[in-house]
N, C-alpha and C positions, 0 to 999 in steps of 0.2 A: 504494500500500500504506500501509494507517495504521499510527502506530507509538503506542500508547498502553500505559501502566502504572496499574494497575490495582490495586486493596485495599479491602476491607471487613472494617473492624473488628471489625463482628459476627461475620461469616462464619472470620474468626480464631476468635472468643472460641469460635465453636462447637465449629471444630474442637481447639482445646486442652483443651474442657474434655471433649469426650466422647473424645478418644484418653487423658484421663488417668482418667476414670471406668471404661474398659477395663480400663486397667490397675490399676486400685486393687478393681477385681470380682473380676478374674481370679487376684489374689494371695493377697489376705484378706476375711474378712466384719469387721475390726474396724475405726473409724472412726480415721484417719492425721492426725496433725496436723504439722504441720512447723514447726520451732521457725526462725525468719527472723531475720537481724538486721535492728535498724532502722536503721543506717548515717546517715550525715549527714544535719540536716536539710538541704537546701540550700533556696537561694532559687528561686519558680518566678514567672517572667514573662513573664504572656500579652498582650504587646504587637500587638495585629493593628488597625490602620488601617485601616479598608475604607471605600470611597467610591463608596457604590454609584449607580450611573445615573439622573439623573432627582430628584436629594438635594443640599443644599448640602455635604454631608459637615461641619457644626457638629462634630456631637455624635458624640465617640469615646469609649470606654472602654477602661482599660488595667486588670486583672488583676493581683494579687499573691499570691502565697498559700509555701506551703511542703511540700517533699515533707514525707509522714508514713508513719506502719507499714501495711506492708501490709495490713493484719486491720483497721487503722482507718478507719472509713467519714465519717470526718469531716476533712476538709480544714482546716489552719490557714489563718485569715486573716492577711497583713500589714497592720499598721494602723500609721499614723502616718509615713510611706515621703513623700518628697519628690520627686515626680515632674513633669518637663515636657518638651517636643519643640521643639528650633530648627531652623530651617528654613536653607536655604544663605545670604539674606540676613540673619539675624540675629533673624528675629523670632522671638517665643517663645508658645507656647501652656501654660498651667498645665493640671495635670491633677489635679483636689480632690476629698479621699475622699466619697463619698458615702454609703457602710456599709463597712464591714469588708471590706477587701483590693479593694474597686470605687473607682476613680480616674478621674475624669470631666472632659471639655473640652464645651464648650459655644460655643466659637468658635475652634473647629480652621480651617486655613483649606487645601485641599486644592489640588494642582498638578502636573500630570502632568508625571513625568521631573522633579524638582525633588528634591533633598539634603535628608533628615531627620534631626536625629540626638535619641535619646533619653535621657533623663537621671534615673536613678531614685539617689535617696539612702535608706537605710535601715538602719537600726543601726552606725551611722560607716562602713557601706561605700557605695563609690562604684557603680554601675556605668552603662555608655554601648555605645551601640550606633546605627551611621549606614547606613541603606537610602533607595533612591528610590523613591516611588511609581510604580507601574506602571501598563500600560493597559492597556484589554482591548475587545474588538469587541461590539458587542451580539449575542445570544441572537437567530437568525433566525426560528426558528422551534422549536416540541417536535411531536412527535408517539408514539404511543402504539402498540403491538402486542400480541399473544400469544403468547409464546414456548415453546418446553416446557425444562425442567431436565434436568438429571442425572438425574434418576430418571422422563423424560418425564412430566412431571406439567406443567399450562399454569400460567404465570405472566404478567402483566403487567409488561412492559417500557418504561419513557419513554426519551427520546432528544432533546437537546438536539441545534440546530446553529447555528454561527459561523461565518463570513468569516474564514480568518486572515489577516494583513496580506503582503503578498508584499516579497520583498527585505529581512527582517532575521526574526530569531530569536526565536520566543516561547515559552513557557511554560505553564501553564494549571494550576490545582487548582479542582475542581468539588467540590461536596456534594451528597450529597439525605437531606434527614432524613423523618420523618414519625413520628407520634406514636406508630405501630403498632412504629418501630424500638427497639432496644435502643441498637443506638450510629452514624450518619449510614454514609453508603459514602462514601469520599474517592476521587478518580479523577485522579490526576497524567499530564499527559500536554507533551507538547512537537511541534514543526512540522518534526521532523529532514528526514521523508521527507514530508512535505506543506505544504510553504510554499507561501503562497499558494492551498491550495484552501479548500473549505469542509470544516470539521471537526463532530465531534461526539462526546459522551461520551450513554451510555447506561447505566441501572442497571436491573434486573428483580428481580424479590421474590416469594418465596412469603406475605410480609405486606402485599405492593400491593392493594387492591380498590377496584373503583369506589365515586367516590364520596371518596374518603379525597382531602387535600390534602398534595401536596409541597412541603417550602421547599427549593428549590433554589440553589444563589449557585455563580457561575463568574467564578473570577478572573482576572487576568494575574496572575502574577506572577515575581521575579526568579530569576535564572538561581544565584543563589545558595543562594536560599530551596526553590527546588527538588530544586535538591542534598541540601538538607538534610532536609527532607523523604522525598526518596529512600531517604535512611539511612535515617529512622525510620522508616518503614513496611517497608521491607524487615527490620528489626531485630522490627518487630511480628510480621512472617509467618513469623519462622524461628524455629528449633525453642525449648520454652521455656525450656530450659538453657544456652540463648545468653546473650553482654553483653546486658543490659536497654536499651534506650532514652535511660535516665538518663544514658551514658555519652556520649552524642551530645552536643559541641558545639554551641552555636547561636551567633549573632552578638553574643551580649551581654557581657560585658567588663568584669570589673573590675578598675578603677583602681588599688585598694589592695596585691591579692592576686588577679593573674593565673588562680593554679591554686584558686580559691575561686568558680570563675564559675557564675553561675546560668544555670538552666535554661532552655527558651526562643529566641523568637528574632522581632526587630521585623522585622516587613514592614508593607507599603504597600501595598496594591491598589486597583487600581478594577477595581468588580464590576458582573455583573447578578444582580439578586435578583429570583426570581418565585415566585409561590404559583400551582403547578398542581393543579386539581382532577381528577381521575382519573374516566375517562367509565366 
């Protein structure tokens, strides 16, 4: 029996925006504006390391930016932020802005099961955060179907499979974007009731068509990072008057002012990354 978790952003977005369009039909014809606060800005950091298969893993990018009001569709950038990664031996990789809120290494040096810790300075605050890079079994094989929907209508379905490693515990976060999408499908999953067989994550689309190309990435990653994750995606799918996301902890830490901790959260992976063309 598999045991996988499962979330699509989109398929969120859909369903909150048309159960709120209901209800906003069904009450008034006049246009509702809801007056938000804009609450702190805090600090966001999109620290993700991926080494993908078959890649010296050089060249990483680290993310800085800042929450802003909800209505505002323009993201701050942080600029001028002092950022770098030591590894368990001591050595250290710089990470140099290259535009506004983009922090860039160009000889990262990557190592499986090996202690990273991250080190972001920015407007006198400190903060740091220590994960290990993880592994991950190659991509066996994809293969393609027709599936029908909810509303039996036929969709195309991909389907990714992996070896999972037998006698210890893994993890797994998989993407598939495509250009056709509004926002990737993320598909969390772990080897509770399947260690050691072959696994697989599958995504189907009423926006799939032959022809169209998937970027797919499937990661290991940590049993921490997954946790954390867990929250956030389960916080995305429940109802939208729920704690927001923002409220979720991630691993990063600051030094100065504990309860001032930004958003976020550094991992490590090795991945496989593949561009599948859709028959």
């Amino acid at each position: 029996m598999k045991y996988f978790i499962k979330y699509s952003f989109k398929r969120i977005s859909f369903i909150y925006i048309s159960s709120l369009l209901v209800v906003l039909l069904a009450s008034c014809e006049d246009v509702v504006e809801v007056d938000l606060d804009a609450g702190a800005s805090k600090l966001v950091i999109d620290a993700e390391i991926v080494w993908i298969k078959g890649t010296d893993g050089k060249q990483q990018t680290i993310k800085i930016s800042r929450m802003t009001d909800y209505y505002n569709e323009v993201v701050p950038k942080v600029s001028g932020a002092q950022v770098y990664i030591e590894n368990s031996e001591g050595e250290t990789f710089n990470f140099d802005e290259s535009e506004a809120g983009f922090y860039v290494c160009e000889d990262f040096i990557p190592e499986l099961y090996k202690n990273y810790t991250l080190y972001v300075a920015v407007d006198g605050q400190s903060f740091t955060a220590t994960e290990q890079l993880t592994s991950v079994t190659a991509i066996n094989k994809i293969e393609q179907r027709t599936v029908l929907d909810f509303s039996d209508e036929e969709e195309i379905e991909v389907e990714i499979f992996y070896d999972d490693p037998i006698d210890e515990t893994n993890y797994y976060l998989s993407d598939f974007k495509s250009e056709n999408f509004l926002y990737p499908e993320y598909i969390l999953s772990d080897d509770s009731l399947n260690n050691g067989n072959e696994l697989n994550d599958s995504h189907s689309d009423e926006d799939i068509f032959a022809g169209d190309t998937l970027e797919i990435t499937h990661r290991g990653i940590s049993q921490q990072f997954y946790n954390y994750m867990n929250l956030i995606l389960d916080a995305s799918s429940a109802n939208p008057f729920a704690a927001p996301p923002a409220n979720i902890r991630g691993n990063i830490v600051n030094q100065n002012d504990p309860n001032n901790f930004a958003l976020g959260y550094f991992r490590l992976c090795e991945a496989n990354h593949v561009l599948y063309v859709v028959e």
